[in-house]
C-alpha positions in Angstrom: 0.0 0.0 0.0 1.3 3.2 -1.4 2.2 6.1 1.7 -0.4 8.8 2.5 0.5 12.1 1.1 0.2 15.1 3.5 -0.6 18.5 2.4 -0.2 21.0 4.8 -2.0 24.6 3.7 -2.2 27.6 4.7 1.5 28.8 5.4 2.4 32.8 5.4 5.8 32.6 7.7 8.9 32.1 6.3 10.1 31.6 10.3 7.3 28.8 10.7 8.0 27.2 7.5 11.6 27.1 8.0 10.1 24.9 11.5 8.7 22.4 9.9 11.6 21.5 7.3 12.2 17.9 9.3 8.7 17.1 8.5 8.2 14.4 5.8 5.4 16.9 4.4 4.7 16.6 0.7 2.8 18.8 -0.2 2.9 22.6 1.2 0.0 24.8 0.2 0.2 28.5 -0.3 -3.3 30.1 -0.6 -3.6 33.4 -2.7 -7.6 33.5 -2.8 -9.3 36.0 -0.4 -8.8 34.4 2.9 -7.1 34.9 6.4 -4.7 33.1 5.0 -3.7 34.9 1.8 0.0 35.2 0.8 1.0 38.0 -1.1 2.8 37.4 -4.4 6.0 39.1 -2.7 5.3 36.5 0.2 5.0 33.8 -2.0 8.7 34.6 -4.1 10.5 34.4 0.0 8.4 30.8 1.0 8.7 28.9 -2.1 12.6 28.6 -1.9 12.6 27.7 1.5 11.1 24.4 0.1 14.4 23.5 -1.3 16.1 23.9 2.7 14.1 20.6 3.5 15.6 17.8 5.1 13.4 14.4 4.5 15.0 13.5 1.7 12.4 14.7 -0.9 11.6 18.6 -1.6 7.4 19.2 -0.8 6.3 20.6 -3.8 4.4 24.1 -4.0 0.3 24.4 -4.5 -0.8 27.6 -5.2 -4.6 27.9 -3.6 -6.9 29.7 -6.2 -10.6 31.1 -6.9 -11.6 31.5 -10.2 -8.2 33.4 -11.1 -7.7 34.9 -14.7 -4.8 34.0 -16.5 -2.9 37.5 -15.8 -2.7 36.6 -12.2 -1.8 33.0 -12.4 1.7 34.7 -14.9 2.2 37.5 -12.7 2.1 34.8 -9.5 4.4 32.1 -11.2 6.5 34.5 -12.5 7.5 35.5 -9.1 6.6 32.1 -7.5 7.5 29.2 -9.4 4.9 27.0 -8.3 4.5 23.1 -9.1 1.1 23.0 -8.9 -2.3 25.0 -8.6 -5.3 24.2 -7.0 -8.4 25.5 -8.3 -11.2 25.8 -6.0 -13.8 27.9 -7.6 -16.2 26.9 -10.9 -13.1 26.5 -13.5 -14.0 24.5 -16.2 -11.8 21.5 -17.9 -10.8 24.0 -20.4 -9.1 25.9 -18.3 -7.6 23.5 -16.3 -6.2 21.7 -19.5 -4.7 25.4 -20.5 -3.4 25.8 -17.0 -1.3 22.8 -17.5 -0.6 23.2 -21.2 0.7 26.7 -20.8 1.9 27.4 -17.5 3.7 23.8 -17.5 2.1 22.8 -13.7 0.0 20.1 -12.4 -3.8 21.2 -11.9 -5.3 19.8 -8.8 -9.3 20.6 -8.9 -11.2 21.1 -5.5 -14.6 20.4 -5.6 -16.8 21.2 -2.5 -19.4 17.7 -2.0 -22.8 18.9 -0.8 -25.2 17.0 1.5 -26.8 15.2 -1.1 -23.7 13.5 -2.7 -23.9 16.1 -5.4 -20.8 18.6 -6.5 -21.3 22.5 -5.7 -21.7 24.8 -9.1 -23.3 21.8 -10.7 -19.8 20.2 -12.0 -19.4 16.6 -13.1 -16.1 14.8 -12.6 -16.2 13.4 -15.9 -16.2 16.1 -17.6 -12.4 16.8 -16.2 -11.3 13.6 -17.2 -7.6 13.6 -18.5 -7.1 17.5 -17.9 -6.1 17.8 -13.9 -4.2 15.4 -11.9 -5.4 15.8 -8.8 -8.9 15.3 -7.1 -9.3 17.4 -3.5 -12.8 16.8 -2.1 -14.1 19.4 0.8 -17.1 20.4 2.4 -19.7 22.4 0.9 -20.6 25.4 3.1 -23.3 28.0 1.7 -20.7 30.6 2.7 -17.3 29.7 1.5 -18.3 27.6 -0.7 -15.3 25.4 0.4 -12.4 25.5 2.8 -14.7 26.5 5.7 -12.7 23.6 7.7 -15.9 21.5 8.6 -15.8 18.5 8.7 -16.3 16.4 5.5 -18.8 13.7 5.4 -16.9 10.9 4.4 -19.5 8.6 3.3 -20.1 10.3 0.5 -16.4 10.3 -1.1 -17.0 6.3 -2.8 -17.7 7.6 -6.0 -15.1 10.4 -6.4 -12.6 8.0 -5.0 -13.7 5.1 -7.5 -13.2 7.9 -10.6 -9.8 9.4 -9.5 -8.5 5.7 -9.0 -10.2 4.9 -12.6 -8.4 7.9 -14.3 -4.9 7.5 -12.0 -5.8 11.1 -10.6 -4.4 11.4 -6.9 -8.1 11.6 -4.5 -7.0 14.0 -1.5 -9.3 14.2 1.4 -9.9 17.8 3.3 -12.6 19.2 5.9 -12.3 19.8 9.2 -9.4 17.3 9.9 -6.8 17.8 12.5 -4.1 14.9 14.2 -7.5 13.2 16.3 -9.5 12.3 13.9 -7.3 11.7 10.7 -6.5 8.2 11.7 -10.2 7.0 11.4 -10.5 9.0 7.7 -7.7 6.9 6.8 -9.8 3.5 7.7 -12.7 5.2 6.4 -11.7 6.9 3.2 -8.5 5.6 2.6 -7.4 8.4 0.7 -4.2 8.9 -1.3 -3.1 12.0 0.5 -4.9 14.3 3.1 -4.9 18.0 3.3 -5.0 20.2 6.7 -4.6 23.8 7.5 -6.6 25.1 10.7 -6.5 21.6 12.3 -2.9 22.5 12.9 -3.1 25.9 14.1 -3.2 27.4 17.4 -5.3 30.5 17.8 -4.7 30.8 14.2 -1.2 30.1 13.6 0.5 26.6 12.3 1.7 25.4 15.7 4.5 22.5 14.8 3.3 20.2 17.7 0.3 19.5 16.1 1.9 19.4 12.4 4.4 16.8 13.8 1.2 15.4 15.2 -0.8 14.5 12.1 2.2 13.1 10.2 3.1 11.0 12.3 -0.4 9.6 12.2 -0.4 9.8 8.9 2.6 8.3 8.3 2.6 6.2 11.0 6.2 6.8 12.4 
């Protein structure tokens, strides 16, 4: 059975980064859509090459966190940040995504918020993205946000999703409310190919490296 991957989002401190760089993280994620969380694109050019400083044995690649984004931004952001990968969380279609990948030369990971009835939020289907992003994040609809709201996800409903990624070799990543206590039993009940966490490792709103070391190690089981 192939490791769990572990995303950790949400990172704005070069200081806390540099923390966490004996972590056996894989993916780090660097949101620039309106949030609490939002990274300049000045902030962005100082954290990405601290990626390079890590000492695991593999580098985490980049995910740039975006909402609908037009094409100027996503060249004036990797021009700066040389990202490996963005992760689209509002209504972007396939053709866009298949663009995104053909032109800016990154992987596309598409989120897509699940709502209580099974159904995707902004009416999209997953086949329709089929062979044009390579990764699958599924979060929790909220009314609100739309996504990223950190509740938790309702992991019954994932089968499906999971059944097509695996179908299509497109990495499923679970998100929603998770944090290092209940991340163990999404594993047994999901069994996800990689997990992604930001305010379940935060401390009054700030990534607090107890509880990052925390949930790898129960994701990774070491």
């Amino acid at each position: 059975m192939a490791e769990v991957a572990v995303k950790i989002c949400g990172l704005q401190s070069v200081e806390v980064l540099k923390s966490m760089i004996n972590l056996p993280v894989d993916y780090i994620g660097f949101v620039f859509a309106k949030s609490k969380r939002q990274v300049t694109t000045a902030r962005a050019a100082e954290l990405v090459p601290v990626l390079k400083e890590w000492k695991t044995g593999s580098i985490p690649q980049s995910v740039g966190v975006f909402v609908n984004p037009t094409w100027s931004e996503l060249s004036e952001i990797l021009n700066s940040a040389p990202l490996d990968i963005i992760q689209l969380h509002g209504t972007e279609s396939p053709e866009f995504c298949r663009e995104a990948r053909e032109k800016l030369g990154v992987k596309v990971f598409k989120a897509c918020s699940v709502k209580d009835d099974g159904s995707l939020h902004g009416g999209l289907t997953m086949e329709s993205y089929e062979g044009v992003i390579d990764g699958l994040l599924l979060d929790t609809y909220d009314p609100k946000y739309g996504g990223g709201s950190g509740m938790t996800f309702a992991w019954d409903l994932a089968a499906p999703y999971k059944a097509w990624a695996g179908n299509n070799g497109i990495l499923f990543l679970a998100a929603g409310g998770l944090h290092p206590d209940n991340v163990k039993d999404l594993l047994m009940t999901m069994g996800p190919d990689g997990v992604d966490v930001s305010s379940g490792v935060e401390t009054n709103g700030v990534k607090d490296l107890i509880k990052m070391t925390a949930f790898v190690e129960r994701v990774k089981g070491i």
